[in-house]
C-alpha atoms as a printed R data frame, in Angstrom:
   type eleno elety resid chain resno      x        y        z
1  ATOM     1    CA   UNK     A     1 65.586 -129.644 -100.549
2  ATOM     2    CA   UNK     A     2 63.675 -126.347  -99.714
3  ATOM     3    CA   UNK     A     3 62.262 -125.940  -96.366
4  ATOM     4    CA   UNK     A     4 58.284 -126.301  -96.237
5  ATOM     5    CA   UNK     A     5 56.217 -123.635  -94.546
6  ATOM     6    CA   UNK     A     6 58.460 -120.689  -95.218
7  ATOM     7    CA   UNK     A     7 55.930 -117.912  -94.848
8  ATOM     8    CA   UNK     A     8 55.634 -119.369  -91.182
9  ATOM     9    CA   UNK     A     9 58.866 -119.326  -90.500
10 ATOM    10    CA   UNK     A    10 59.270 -115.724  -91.506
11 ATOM    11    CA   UNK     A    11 56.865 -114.430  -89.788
12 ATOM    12    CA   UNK     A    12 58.444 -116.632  -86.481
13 ATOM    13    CA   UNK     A    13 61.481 -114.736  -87.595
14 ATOM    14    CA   UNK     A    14 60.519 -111.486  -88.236
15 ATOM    15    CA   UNK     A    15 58.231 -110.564  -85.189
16 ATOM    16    CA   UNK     A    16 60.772 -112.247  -82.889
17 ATOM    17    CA   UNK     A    17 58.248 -114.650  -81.658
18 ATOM    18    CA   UNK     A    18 60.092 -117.796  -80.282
19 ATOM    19    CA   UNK     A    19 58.702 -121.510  -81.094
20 ATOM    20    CA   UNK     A    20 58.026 -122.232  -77.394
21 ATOM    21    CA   UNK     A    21 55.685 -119.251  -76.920
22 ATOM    22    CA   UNK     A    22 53.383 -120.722  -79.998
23 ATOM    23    CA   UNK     A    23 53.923 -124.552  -78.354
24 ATOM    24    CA   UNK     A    24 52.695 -122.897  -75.692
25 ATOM    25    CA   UNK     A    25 49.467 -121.823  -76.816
26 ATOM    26    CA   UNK     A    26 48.581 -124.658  -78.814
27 ATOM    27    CA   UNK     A    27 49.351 -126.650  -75.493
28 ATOM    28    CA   UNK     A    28 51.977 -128.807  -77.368
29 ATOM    29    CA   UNK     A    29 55.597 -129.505  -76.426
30 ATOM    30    CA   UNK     A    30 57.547 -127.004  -79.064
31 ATOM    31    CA   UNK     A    31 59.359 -130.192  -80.838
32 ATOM    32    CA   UNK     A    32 55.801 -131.243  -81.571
33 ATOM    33    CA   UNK     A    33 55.607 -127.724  -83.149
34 ATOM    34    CA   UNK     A    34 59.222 -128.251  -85.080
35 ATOM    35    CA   UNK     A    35 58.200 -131.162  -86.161
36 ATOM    36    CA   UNK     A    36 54.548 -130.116  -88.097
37 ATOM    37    CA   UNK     A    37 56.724 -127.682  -89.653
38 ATOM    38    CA   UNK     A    38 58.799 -130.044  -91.381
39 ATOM    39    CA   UNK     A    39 56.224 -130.624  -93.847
40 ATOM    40    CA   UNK     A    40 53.725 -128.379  -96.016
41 ATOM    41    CA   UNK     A    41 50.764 -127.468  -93.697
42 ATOM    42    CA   UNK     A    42 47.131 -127.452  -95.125
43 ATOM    43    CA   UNK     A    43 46.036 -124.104  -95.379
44 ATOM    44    CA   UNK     A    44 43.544 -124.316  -92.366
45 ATOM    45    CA   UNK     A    45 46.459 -124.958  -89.947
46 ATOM    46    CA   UNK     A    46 48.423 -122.530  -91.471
47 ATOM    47    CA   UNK     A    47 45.909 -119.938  -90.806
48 ATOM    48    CA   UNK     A    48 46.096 -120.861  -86.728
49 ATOM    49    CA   UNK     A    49 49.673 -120.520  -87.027
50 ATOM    50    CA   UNK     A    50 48.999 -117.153  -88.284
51 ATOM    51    CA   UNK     A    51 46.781 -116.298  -86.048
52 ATOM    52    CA   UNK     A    52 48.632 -117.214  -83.577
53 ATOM    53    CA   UNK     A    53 51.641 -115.736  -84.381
54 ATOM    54    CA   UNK     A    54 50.024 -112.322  -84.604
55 ATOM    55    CA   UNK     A    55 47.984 -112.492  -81.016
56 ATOM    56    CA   UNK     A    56 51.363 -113.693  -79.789
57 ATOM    57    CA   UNK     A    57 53.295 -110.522  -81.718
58 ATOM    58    CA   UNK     A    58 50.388 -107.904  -80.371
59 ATOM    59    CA   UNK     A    59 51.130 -108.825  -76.896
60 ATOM    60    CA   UNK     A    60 54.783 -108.326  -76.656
61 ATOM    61    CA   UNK     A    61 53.962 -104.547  -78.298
């Protein structure tokens, strides 16, 4: 079985951004964060991931 949301989990992986930093932001516990990744996310939420990901990625430069 393929894992869902693999363009978010790339870009986790590739700009070295660690699951807890985006929890934090979202103000969620980071299992809550594992665990919406487990499934396909609409595209909506999948934007704030993005968008989250890169504010998170532009601060550690």
């Amino acid at each position: 079985m393929p894992k869902a949301n693999t363009e978010i989990r790339a870009m986790l992986k590739e700009k070295q951004i660690p699951v807890y930093a985006v929890a934090a932001v979202m103000g969620v516990h980071e299992n809550t964060v594992f665990r919406r990744l487990r499934f396909e996310l609409p595209d909506d939420e999948k934007a704030t991931f993005r968008r989250i990901i890169n504010e998170l990625a532009s601060q550690a430069k």
